[in-house]
N, C-alpha and C positions, 0 to 999 in steps of 0.2 A: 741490809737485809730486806728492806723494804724494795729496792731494786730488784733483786734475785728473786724475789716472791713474784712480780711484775713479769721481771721475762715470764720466769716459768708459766708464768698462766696467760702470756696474751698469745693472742689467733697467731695461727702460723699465716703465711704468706698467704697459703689456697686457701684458709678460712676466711680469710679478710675478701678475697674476689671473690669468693661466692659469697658472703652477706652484702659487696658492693652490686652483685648481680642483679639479686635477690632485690635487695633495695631500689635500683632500674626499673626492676619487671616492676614490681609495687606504683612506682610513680604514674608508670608508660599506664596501666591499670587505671590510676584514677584520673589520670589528666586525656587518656584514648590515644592511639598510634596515629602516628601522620596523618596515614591513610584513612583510618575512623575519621579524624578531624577534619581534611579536604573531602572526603562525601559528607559530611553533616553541612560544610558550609556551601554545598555546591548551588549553583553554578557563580566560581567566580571570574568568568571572562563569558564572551559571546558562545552561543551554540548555533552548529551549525545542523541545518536539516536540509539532508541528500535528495531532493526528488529525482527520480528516475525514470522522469519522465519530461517532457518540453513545457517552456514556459506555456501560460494562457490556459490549459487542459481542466479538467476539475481537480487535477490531485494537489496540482501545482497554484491554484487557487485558493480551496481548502487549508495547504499547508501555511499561506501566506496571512489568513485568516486567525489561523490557532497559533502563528508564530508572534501577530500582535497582540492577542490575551497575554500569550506564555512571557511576555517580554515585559509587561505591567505587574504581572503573578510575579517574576520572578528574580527583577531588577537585572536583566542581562537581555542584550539582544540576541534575539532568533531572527537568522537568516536562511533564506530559502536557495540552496545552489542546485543547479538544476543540469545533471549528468543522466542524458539520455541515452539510447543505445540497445539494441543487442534483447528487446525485448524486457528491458529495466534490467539486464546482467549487468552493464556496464557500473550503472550506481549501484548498486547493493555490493560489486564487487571492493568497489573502494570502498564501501561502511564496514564489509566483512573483515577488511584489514586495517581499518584504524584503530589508534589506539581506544580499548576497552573505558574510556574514563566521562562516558555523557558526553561528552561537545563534538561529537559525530552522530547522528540521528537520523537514521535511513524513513524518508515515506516513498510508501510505494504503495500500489494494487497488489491485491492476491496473486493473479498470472505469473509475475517473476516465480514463485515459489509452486503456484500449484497447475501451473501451464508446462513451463520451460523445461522442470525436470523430463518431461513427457517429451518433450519437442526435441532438445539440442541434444546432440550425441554426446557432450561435454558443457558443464558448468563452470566458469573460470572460479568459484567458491561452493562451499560444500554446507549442507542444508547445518551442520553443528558449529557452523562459523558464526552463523548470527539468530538470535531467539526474540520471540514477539514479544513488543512495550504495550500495545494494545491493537484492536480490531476497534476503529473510531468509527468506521461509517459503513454507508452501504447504497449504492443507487440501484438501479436497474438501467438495460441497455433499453433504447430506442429502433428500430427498424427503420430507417430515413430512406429518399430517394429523391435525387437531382429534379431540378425545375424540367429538363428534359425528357422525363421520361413520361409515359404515357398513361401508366396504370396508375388507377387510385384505388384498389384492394391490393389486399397483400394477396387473394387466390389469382387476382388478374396478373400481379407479379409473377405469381409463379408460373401461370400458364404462358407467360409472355419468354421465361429464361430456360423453360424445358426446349423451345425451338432454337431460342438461340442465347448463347453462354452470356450472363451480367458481371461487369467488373464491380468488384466489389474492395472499397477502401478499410483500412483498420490501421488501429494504433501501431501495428507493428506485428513483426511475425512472433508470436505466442499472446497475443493481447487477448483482451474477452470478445472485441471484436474478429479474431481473425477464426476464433474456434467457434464462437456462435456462426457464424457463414457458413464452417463444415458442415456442423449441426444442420443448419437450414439445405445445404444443399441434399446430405442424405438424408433428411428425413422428407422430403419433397420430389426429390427428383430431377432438381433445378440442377443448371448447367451454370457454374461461377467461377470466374476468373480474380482471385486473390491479389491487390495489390498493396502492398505492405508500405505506410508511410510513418514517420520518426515521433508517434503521439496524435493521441487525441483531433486537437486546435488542425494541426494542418491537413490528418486526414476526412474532418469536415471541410474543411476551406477545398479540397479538391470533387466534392461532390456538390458545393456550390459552384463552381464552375466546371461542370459537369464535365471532368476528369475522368471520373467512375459514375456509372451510374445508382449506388448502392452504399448503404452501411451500415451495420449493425452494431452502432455506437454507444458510448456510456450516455445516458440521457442528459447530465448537467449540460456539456457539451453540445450535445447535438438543439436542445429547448431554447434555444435564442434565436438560432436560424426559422425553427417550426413555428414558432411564437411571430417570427416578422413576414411567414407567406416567403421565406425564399426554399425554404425544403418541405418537402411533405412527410409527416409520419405515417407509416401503414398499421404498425402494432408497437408495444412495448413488449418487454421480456417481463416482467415481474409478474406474481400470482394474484394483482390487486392494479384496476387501468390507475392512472399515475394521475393526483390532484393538479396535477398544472397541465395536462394532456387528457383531461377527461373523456373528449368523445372520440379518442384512440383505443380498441379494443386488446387487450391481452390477448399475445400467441395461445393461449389456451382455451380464448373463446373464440380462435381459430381453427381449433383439434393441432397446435402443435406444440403440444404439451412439453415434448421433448427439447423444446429452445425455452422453456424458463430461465432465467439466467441474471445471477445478480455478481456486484463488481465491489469487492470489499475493499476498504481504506483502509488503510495499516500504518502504521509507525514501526520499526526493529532498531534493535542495539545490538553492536559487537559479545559476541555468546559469552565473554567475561566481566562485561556489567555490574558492578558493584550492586549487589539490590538496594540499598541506601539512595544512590542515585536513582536507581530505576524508580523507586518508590514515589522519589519525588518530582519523576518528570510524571510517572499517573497519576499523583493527587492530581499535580496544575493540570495532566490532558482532561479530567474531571471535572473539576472546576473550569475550565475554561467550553467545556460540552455543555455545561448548566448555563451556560451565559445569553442571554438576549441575545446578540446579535449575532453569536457562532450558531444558536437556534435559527436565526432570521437566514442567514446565510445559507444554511444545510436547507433549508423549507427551498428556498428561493434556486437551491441546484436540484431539487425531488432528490435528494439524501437525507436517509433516515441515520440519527445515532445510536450506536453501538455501545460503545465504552467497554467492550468486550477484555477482558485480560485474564493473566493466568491458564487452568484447563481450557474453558469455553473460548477463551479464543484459540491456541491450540489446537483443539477438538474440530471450530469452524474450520479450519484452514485446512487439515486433516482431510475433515468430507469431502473439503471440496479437492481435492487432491487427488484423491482414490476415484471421484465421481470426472475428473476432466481427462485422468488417465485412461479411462475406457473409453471414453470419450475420443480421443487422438489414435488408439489404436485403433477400433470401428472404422473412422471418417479415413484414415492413411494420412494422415493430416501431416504438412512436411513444413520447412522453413523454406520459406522461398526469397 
């Protein structure tokens, strides 16, 4: 009797899987799904950070800086691989298609995103592929010119390129340099011949050896030549002359108000980013911006920090997006 009582009242088959379900979800619940538990413990192998730009430049310096904080912060190496190209497409395109899980880390300059759209007829990725980890820095560009050349104003420059055409070097076609140049040409009058080199580092090296004679370059880069008397500065771009460049006047205490121009530093992650992770690669970018010598370092390139994230960096990136795309259709501004 006591058997027959038994069947008739135990769980039928489907009642027993679903309390064995049930009881799953329950456990997965307090213990967290895989994927909860590898973002809580991340990072457990090396991360890699994409600069998109040549070794030696300021981004690729910067990122080599905050990759040794992040690497003490976070008991994993940060390595800096350096995929240049195509105006920083080439690197952002492989960050945009790696897998979504932290150990892929795009740095770049704003240009890739708020230049390029304006410039290339086609983007090898698409602006929802990859979203901002933060907006860490910020320099201003430099106005430099070759040992060669003759003028020491920047009015004497101009009045020297209205007769005849100055080559002018830049990071690459869509860089800050290559669109400050437009800038300068149309708002002045000047006659300039645009020569596109692979970053920063070499397209100084070619107006020390007076290649070009011209550049309107990111200032970390260009302030060691200036600083050693082998290039000359005429102006800086920023709304404030630069503490390491002091008796260099601002394009705006020149009336060229319209070439202000500053070059933001960015970090991005593949647009599926776990925010767990994301979160905790901005505390370390955070913590490692407060640090003595990531402070000494940014002083020492005239980069200001940021630590920009969420809307406000968005929003920066935004402006300046909408402000460089009037900008390139104005000037005719093409890839050359």
């Amino acid at each position: 009797m006591t058997t027959d009582f038994m069947k008739k009242n135990a769980p039928s088959a489907s009642r027993r899987l679903a309390l064995a379900a049930a009881a799953c979800a329950a456990l997965s619940l307090a213990l967290g799904s895989p994927s909860a538990q590898a973002d809580a413990a991340y990072p457990t192998k090396p991360v890699k950070f994409i600069s998109n730009f040549p070794a030696g430049g300021p981004l690729d310096i910067l990122g080599r800086a905050l990759g040794d904080v992040l690497q003490k912060e976070l008991k994993q190496p940060f390595v800096v691989d350096n995929r240049p190209g195509a105006g920083g497409n080439i690197g952002a395109d492989l960050v945009a298609k790696s897998p979504a899980d932290g150990y892929t880390v795009l740095l770049s300059i704003d240009s890739t995103f708020t230049i390029n759209p304006h410039l290339y007829a086609s983007m090898p990725f698409a602006a929802k592929d990859l979203k901002p980890l933060m907006v860490f820095g910020s320099s201003g560009l430099s106005f430099g010119v070759a040992p060669s050349v003759k003028a020491r104003t920047l009015p004497d420059f101009v009045a020297q390129a209205k007769t005849e055409a100055a080559t002018f070097s830049s990071a690459g076609n869509g860089s800050p340099g290559h669109l400050a140049a437009e800038i300068f040409s149309n708002a002045t009058g000047a006659k300039i011949t645009h020569v596109p080199y692979k970053g920063n580092a070499p397209a100084v090296m070619a107006m020390l050896s007076s290649e070009v004679q011209a550049g309107i370059l990111a200032t970390p880069g260009l302030l060691p030549q200036v600083q050693a008397g082998k290039l000359r500065a005429l102006a800086v771009t920023g709304r404030q002359r630069s503490p390491l460049l002091p008796e260099v006047p601002t394009v705006g205490e020149l009336g060229l108000k319209d070439l202000e121009f500053e070059v933001l530093y960015l970090a991005m992650v593949p647009a599926a980013t776990p925010e767990p992770v994301m979160q905790t690669l901005r505390q370390s970018l955070q913590k490692a911006l407060a640090q003595p010598e990531i402070k000494s370092r940014l002083a020492s390139l005239d980069m200001v920090a940021l630590g920009e994230t969420g809307a406000p960096a968005a929003q920066r990136l935004a402006t300046n997006q909408a402000r460089y795309g009037r900008i390139v259709k104005v000037t005719g501004m093409k890839v050359d």
